[in-house]
DSSP file (Angstrom, degrees, kcal/mol; ACC not computed):
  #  RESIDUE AA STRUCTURE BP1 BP2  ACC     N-H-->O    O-->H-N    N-H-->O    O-->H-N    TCO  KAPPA ALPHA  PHI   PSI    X-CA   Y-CA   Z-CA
    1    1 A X              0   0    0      0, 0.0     2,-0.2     0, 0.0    47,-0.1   0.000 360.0 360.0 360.0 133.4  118.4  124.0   86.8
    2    2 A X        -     0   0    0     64,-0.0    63,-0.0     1,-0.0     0, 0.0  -0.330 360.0 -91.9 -79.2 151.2  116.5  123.8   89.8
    3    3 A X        -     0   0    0     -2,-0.2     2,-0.4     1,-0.1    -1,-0.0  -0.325  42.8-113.2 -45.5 146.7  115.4  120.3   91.5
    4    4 A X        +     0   0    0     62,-0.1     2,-0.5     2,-0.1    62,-0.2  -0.851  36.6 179.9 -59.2 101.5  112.1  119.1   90.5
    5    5 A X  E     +A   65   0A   0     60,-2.0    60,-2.8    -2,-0.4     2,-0.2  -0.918   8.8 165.2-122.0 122.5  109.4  119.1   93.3
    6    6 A X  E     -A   64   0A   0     -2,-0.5    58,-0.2    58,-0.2    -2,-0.1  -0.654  10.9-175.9-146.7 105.9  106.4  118.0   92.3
    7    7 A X        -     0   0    0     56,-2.1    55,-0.0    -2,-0.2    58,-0.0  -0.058  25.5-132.0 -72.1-174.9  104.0  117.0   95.3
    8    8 A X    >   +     0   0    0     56,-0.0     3,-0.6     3,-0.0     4,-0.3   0.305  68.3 109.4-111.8   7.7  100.5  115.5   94.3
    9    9 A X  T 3  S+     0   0    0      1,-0.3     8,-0.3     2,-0.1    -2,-0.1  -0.588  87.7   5.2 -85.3 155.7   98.3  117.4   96.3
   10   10 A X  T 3  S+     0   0    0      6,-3.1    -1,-0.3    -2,-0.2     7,-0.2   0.865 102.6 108.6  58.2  38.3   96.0  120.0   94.7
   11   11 A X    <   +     0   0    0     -3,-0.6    -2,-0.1     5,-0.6    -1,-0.1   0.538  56.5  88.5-116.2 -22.8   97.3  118.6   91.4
   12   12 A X  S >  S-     0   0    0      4,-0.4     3,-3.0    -4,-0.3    -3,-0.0  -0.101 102.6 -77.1 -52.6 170.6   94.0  116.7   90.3
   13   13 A X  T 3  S+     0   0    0      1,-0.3    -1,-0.1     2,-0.1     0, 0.0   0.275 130.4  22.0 -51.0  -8.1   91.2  117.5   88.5
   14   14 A X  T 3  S-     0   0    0      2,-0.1     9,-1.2    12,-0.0    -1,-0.3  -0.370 110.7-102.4-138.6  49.0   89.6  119.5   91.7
   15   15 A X    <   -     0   0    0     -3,-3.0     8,-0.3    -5,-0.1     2,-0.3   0.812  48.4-164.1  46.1  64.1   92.5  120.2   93.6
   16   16 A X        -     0   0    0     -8,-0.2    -6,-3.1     6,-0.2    -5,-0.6  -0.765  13.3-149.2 -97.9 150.9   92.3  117.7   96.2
   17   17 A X    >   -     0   0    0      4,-1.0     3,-0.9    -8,-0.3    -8,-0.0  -0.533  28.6-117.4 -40.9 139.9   94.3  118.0   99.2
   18   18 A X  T 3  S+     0   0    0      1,-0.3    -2,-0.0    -2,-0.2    -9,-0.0   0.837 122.4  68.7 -70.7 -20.1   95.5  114.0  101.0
   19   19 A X  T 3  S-     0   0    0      1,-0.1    -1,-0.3     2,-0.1     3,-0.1   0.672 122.9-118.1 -63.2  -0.9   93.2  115.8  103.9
   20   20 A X  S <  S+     0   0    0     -3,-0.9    -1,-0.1     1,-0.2    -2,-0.1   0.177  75.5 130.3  83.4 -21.7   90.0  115.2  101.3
   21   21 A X        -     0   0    0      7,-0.1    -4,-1.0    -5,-0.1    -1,-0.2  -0.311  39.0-173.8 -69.2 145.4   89.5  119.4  101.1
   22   22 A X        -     0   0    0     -6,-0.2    -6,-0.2     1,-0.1    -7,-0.1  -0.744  29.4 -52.4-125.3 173.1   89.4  120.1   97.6
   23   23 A X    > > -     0   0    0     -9,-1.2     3,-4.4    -8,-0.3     5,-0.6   0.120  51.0-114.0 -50.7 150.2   89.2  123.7   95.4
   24   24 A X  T 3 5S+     0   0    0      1,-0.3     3,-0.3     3,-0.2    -1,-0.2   0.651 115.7  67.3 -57.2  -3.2   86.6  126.2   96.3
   25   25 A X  T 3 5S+     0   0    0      1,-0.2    -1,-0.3   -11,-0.0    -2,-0.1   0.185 103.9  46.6-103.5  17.1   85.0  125.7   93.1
   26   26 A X  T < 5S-     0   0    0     -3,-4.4     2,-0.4    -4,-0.1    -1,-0.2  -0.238 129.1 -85.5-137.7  48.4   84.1  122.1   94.3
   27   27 A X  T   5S+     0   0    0     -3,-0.3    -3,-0.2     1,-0.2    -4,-0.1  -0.096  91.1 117.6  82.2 -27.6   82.8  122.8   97.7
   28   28 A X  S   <S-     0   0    0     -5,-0.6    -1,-0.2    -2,-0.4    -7,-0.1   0.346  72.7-109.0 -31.6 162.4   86.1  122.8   99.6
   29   29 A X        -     0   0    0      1,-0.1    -5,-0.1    -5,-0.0    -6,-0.1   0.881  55.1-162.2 -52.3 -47.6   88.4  125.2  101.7
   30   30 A X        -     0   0    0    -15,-0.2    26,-2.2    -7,-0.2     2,-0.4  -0.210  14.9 -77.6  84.7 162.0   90.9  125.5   99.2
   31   31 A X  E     -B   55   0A   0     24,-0.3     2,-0.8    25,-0.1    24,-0.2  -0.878  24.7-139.1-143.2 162.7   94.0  126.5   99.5
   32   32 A X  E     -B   54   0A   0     22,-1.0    22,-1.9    -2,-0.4     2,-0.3  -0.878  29.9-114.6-121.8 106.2   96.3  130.1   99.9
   33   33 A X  E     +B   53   0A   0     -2,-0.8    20,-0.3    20,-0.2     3,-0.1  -0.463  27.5 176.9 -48.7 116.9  100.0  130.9   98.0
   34   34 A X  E     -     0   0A   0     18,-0.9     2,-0.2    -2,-0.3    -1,-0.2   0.872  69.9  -6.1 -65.3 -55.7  102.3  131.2  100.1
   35   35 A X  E     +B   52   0A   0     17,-0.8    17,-1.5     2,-0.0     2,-0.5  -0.865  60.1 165.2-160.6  91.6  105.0  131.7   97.4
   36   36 A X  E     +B   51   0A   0     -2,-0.2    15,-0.2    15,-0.2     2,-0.2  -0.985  13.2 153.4-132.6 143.0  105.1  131.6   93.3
   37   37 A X  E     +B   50   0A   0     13,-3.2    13,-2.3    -2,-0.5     2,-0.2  -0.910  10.1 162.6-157.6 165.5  107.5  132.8   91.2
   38   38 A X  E     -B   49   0A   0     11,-0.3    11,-0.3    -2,-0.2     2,-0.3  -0.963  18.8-163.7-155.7 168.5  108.9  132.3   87.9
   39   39 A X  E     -B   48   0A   0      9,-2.4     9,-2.1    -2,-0.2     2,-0.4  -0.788   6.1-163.3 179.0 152.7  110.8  132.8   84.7
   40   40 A X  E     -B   47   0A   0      7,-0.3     7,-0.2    -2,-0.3    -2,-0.0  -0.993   8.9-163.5-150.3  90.9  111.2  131.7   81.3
   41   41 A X        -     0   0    0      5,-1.1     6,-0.1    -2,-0.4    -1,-0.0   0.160  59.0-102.4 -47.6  -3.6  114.4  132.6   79.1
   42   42 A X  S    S+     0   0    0      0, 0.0     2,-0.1     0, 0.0     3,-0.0   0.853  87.8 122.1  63.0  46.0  112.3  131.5   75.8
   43   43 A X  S    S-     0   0    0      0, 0.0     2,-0.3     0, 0.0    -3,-0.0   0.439  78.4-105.0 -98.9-154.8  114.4  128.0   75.8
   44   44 A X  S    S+     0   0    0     -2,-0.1    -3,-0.1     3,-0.0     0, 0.0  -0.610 115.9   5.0-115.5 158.3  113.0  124.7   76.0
   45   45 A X  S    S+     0   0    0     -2,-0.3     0, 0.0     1,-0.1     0, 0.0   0.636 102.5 121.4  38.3  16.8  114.0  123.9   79.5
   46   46 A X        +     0   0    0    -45,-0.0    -5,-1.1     2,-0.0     2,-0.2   0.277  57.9  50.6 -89.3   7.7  115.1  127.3   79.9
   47   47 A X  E     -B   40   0A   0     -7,-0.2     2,-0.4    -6,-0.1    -7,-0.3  -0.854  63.2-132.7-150.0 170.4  113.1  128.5   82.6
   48   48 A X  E     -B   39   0A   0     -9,-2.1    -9,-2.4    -2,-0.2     2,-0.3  -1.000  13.2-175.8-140.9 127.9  111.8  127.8   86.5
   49   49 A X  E     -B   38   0A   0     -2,-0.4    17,-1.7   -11,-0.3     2,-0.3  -0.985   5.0-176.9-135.5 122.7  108.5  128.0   88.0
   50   50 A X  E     -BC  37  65A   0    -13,-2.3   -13,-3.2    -2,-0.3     2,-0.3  -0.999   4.2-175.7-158.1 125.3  107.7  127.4   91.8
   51   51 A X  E     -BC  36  64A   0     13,-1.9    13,-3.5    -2,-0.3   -15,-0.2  -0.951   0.8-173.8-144.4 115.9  104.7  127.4   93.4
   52   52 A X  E     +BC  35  63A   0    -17,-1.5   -18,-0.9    -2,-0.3   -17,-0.8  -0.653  13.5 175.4-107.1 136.5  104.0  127.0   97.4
   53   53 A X  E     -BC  33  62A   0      9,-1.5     9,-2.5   -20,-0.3     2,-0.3  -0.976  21.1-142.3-150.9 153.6  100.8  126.8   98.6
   54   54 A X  E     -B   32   0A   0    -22,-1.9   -22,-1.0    -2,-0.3     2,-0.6  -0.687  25.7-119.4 -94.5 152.9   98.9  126.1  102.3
   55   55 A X  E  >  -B   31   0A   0      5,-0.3     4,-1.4    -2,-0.3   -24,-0.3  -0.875   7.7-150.1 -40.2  96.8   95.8  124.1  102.9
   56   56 A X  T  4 S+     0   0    0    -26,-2.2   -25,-0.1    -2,-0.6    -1,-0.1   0.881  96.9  34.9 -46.4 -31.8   93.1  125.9  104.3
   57   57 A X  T  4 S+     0   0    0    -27,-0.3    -1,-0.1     1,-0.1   -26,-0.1   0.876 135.5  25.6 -88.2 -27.9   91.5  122.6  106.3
   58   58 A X  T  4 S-     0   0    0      2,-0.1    -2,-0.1    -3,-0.1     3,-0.1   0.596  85.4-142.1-107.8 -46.5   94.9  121.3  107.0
   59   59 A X     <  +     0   0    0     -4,-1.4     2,-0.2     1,-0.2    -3,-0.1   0.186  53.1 135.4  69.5  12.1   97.3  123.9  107.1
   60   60 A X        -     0   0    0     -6,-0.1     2,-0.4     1,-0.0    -5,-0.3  -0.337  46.9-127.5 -63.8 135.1  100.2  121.8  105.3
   61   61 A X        -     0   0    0     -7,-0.2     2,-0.4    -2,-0.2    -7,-0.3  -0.786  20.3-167.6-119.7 165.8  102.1  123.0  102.8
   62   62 A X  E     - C   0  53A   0     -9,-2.5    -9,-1.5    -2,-0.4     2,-0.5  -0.895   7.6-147.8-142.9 141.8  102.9  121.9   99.7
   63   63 A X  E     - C   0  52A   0     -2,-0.4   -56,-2.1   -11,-0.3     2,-0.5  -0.921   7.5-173.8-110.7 116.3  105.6  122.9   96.6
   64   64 A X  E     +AC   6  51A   0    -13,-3.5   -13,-1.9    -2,-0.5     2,-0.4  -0.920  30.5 158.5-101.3 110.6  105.2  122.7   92.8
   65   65 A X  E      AC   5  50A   0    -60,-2.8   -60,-2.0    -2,-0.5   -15,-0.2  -0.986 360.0 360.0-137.8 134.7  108.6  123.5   91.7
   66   66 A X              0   0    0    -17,-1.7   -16,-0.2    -2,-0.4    -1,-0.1   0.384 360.0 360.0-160.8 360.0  110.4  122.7   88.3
């Protein structure tokens, strides 16, 4: 199973960035995938999901991966 990354940016309730830009559906930059992929054996815990993303304001990038 892969390690469990779970940053805290763009993970609220508008997709805040720690710079303060938030999603484009709340006045923000927003932010760009770099990199998701996933897949799901139909398990419980059976599957992996990973999701990379940039800042638009900031240009940091950030991983949801579990």
């Amino acid at each position: 199973m892969a390690k469990e990354i779970r940053d805290k940016v763009f993970q609220d309730e508008k997709c805040t960035c720690d710079c303060g830009n938030t999603h484009e559906l709340y006045g923000g930059k927003g932010y760009t995938t770099i990199d998701c992929e996933g897949y799901s054996n139909g398990q419980v815990n059976g599957g992996f999901y990973k999701h990379t993303v940039k800042c638009n304001c900031c240009e940091k990038e950030y991983t949801l991966q579990f």
